[in-house]
N, C-alpha and C positions, 0 to 999 in steps of 0.2 A: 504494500500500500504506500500511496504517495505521503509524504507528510500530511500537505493540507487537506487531506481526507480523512487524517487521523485528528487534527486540529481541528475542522468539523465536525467530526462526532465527538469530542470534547466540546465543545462549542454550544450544540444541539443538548448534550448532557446539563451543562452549569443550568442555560435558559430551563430545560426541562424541567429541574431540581428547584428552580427559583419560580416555577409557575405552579408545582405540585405544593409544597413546602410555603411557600410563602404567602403568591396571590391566591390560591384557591382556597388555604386555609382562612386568610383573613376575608374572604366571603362567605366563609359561616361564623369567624368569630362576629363579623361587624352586623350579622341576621338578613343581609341580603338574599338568604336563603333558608328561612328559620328552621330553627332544628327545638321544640318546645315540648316533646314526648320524653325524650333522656337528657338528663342534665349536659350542659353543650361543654362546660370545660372537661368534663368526663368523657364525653363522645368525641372532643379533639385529641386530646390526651391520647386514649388509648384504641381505639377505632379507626378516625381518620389516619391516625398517624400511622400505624400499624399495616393498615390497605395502603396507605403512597404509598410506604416503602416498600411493601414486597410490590407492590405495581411497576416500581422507578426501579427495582431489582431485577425482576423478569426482562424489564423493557431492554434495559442494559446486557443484561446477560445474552438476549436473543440476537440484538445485534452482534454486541462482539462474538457470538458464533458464527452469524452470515458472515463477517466480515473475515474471522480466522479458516473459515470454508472456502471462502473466495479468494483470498488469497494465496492457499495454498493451493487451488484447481489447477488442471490440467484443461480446462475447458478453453479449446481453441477450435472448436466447429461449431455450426448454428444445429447438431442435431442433438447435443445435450441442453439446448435450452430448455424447452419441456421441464425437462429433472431441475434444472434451474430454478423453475419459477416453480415447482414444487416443493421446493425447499424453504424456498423463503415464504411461501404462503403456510407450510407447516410451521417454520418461526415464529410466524404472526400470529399463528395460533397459541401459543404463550402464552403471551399478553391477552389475549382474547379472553382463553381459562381462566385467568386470571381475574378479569375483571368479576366474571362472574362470580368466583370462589369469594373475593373482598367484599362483594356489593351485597352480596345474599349470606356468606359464612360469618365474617367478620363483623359486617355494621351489622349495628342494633339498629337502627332508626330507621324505620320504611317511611318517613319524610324526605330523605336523604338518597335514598336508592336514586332517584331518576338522575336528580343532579352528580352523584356519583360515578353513576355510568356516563352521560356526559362528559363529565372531568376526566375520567380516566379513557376514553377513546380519544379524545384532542390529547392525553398524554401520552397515549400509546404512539397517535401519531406522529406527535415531536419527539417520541425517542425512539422509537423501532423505524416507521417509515421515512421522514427526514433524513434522517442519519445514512439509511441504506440508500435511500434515491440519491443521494446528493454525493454519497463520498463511496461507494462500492468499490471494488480494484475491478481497473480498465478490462478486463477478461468480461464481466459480469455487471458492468456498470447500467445496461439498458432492462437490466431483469427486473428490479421495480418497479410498481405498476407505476407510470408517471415521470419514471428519469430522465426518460427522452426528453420529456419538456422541459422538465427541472433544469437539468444539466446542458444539453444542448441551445434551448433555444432561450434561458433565461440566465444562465451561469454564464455562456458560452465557453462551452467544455467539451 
């Protein structure tokens, strides 16, 4: 991998971590999204916090496997694309599980589910998809749904 594709998904990480961690929490501390069935510094404390993190875990994790998979490929023909984009749609499914396992295992507050799942598919996105459309190694860089535009027509990459 190139540096600044590694500097991207460091990049994509911090914003990630600062949107999970910071502004979404302070949209249920501030009740822009009241939370009034379970005590809210209880439900941030130990619920919200608990679901980011294993969410901002997965997210991370799935990536730096595309990324340590692609990198290490041998994929120099258009007939293993297929297996390609099977792989990283299996990735995504991670995060996916995920959400669900946090949204429905961990919270308590079925106030909170919708806004939840929300949150965490706009965070899946900044750290799983982002990161792989934007910075993948050149073998596998158009395998994300989206890269081509990402990269080519908006990066100019």
């Amino acid at each position: 991998m190139k540096p600044w594709e590694i500097i991207r998904i460091i990049i994509f990480s911090i914003i990630g971590a600062a949107v999970m961690f910071l502004g979404q929490r302070l949209i249920y501390e501030n009740q822009i999204i009241p939370i009034q069935k379970v005590p809210l510094n209880t439900w941030l404390g130990t619920d919200y916090t608990t679901s980011a993190l294993i969410m901002f875990a997965v997210c991370i994790i799935a990536t730096v496997i595309w990324c340590i998979l692609a990198a290490t490929s041998r994929f120099n023909d258009g007939g293993s694309t297929g297996r390609w984009m099977l792989m990283w749609w299996l990735l995504g499914l991670l995060p996916m599980a995920s959400i669900g396992f946090t949204v429905f295992y961990i919270n308590r507050s079925d106030e909170a589910q919708m806004s939840l799942m929300g949150f965490f598919v706009l965070d899946t996105l900044l750290l799983y998809w982002l990161p792989t459309a934007t910075s993948s190694p050149e073998a596998v860089k158009y395998i994300p749904p989206g890269a081509f535009l990402l990269r080519h027509q908006l990066m100019g990459d």
